[in-house]
N, C-alpha and C positions, 0 to 999 in steps of 0.2 A: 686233824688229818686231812691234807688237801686234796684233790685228783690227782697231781702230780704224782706224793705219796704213792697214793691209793695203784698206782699203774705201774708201781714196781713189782708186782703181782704177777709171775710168768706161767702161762695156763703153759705151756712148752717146757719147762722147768723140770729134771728127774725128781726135785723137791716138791712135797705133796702142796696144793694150795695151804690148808688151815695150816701148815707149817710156814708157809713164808707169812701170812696172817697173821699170827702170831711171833713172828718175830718183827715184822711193821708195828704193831702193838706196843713189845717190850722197846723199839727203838725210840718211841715217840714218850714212854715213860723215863727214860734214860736220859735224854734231852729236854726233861722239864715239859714238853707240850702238853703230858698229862700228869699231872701233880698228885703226888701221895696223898692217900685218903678221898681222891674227888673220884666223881664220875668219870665213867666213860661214856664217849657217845653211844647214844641209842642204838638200838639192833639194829630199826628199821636204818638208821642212816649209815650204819658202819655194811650193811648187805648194800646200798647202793653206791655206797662209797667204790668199795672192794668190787662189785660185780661178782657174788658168789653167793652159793646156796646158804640157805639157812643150819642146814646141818653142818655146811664145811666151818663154818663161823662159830656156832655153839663148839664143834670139837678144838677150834681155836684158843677158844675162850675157857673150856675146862681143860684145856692143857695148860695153860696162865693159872689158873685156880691151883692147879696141882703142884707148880711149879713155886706157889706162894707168895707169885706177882699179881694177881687178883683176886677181890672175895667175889660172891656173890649174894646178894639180899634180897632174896625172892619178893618177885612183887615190884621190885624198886627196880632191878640192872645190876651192872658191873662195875665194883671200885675197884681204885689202885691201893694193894695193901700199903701200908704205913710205912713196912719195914723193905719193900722190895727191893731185892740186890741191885747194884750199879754197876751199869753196862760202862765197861771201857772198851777202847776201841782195838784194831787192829795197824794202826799205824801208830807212826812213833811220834808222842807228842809227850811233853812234861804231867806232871800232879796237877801244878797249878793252870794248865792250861785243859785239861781236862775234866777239873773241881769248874772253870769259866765256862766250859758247856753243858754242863749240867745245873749253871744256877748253882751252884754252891761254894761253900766258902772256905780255903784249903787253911791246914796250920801244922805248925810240926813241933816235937819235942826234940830238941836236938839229946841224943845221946852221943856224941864225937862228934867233933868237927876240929881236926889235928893234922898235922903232917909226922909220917914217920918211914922209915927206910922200907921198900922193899922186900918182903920176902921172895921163895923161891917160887911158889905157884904165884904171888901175885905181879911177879916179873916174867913170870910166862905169859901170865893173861894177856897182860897190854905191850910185851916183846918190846921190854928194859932192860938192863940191867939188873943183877939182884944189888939190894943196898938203893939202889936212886929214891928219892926223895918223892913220895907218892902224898897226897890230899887224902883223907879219908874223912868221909862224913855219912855216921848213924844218924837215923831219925824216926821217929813215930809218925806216920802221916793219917791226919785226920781230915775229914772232910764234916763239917759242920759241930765240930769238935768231937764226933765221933770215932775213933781208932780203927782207921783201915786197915794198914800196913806198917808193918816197919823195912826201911828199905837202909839197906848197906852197900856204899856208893867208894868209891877208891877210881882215883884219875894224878898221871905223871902233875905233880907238883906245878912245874913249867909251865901247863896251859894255860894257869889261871894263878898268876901270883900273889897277887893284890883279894887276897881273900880277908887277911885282919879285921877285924872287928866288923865283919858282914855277921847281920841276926838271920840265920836260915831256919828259926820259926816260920820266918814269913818269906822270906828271900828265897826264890827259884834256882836252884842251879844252874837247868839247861840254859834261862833267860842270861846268866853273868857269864855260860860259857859261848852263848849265840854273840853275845855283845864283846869277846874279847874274840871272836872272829874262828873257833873254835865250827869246823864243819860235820856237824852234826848228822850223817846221811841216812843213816840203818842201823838196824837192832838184828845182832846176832840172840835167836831167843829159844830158852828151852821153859816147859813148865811141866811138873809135879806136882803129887799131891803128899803131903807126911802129915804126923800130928803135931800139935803145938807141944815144946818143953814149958817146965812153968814159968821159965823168963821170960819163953816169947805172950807164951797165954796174957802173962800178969802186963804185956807190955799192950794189948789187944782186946783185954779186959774179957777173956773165953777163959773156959774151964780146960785145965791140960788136958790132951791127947786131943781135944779139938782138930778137925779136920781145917788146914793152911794151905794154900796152893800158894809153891814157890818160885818164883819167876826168874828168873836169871836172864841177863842180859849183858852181851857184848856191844857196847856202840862204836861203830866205825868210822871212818869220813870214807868219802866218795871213790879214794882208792885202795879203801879195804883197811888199811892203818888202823886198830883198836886207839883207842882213846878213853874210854870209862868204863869201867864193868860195876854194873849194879846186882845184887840180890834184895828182890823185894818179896816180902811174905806176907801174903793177903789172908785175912779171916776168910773160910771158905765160903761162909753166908751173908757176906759182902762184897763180893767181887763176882764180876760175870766176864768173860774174854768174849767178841762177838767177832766172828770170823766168817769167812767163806774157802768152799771148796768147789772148784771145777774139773769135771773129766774133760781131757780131750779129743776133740774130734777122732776119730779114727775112719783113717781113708776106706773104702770100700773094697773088698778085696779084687782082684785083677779076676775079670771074666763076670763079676757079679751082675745082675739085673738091677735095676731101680725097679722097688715095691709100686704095685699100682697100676 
């Protein structure tokens, strides 16, 4: 964790300190800096890193504990558990370019990869015609051969013709639709939580009814035109969304004083 890091830390922030801490923490495990099963830095050096009390830091760090993103080993410090969930991001990037920042190594089981006509919602989604000629490709996505997701992807045929005999085991989508000139801009996104059926469990390797968060995604190009709609279904104790939220300013009301 460098100063730089360390300075994203906003004492002005409606966000308590040991909260942004702790999510500086989970970002720097998420991005490999701190690797599963090792140390974290020392107390004394993560309090002068950070610029904050010993208690805001300890409840940092038992909020990680609780969260079952770090043990603790008294006497020793603080590790990174083995199993801690993986932070993906809030912008729009592929599997495999997300598995590339994290240091790990993406692979997929394809379950479909077909073209077939059109239904009636799926000619809504992407404002076709019903019957046109749609791409569809199921997959398991793994990330160090472990079963994250399975994501069910359907995009107009026409964008990307030249799919034949592509292995998207390995092969990227977004990468074959960035390179066929395909403008990739924004993700229309919703997310839910269900349980697993036992096709999806047996596909995720969880016990049914398992808790999945389901993501749904619109992608657009830059003037709003849909182009692919994905459903991707994440084991719920492998997946983290990492986001932000901001209030806005509000003007002062007309006649008010400034405090002070």
């Amino acid at each position: 964790m460098t100063r730089t890091e360390a300075a994203m830390l906003d004492a002005d922030s409606p966000e308590p300190l040991w909260r942004q801490a702790a999510d500086l923490i989970r970002h720097q495990i998420a991005t490999g800096k701190l690797a599963a099963g090792g140390r974290i830095p020392a107390e004394r050096d993560l309090l002068a890193r950070l610029s904050i009390s010993r208690v805001t830091l300890r409840r940092a760090l038992q909020s990680l504990v609780e969260a079952g993103v770090l043990t603790a080993s008294h006497g020793r410090g603080w590790y990174v558990s083995a199993d801690a969930p993986k932070e993906f991001p809030n912008t729009l990037e592929s599997f495999s370019e997300t598995a590339a920042r994290l240091g790990l190594t993406p692979s997929s089981d394809v379950l479909r990869a077909a073209a077939a006509p059109a239904t009636l919602d799926e000619a809504e989604d992407l404002g076709v015609a019903p019957g046109a000629r749609l791409f569809h490709l199921d997959r398991i996505r793994r990330l160090d051969g472990v079963p994250v997701a399975v994501d069910t992807s359907f995009f107009a045929a026409q964008l990307a013709p030249e799919l034949d005999g592509v292995d998207f085991r390995t092969a990227s989508l977004f990468r074959l639709l960035l390179e066929a000139g395909i403008d990739l801009a924004r993700a229309e996104t919703t997310i839910e939580a269900q349980e697993a059926d036992a096709v999806l469990a047996g596909h995720l390797e969880i016990e049914p009814g398992k808790p999945v968060l389901v993501l749904r995604q619109l992608i657009v190009d830059a003037a709003g035109r849909p182009l692919l709609s994905s459903t991707i279904r994440y084991a719920g104790d492998r997946y983290r969304l990492r986001t932000g939220f901001s209030r806005p300013r509000s003007a002062p009301a007309r006649g008010a004083k400034p405090e002070g």
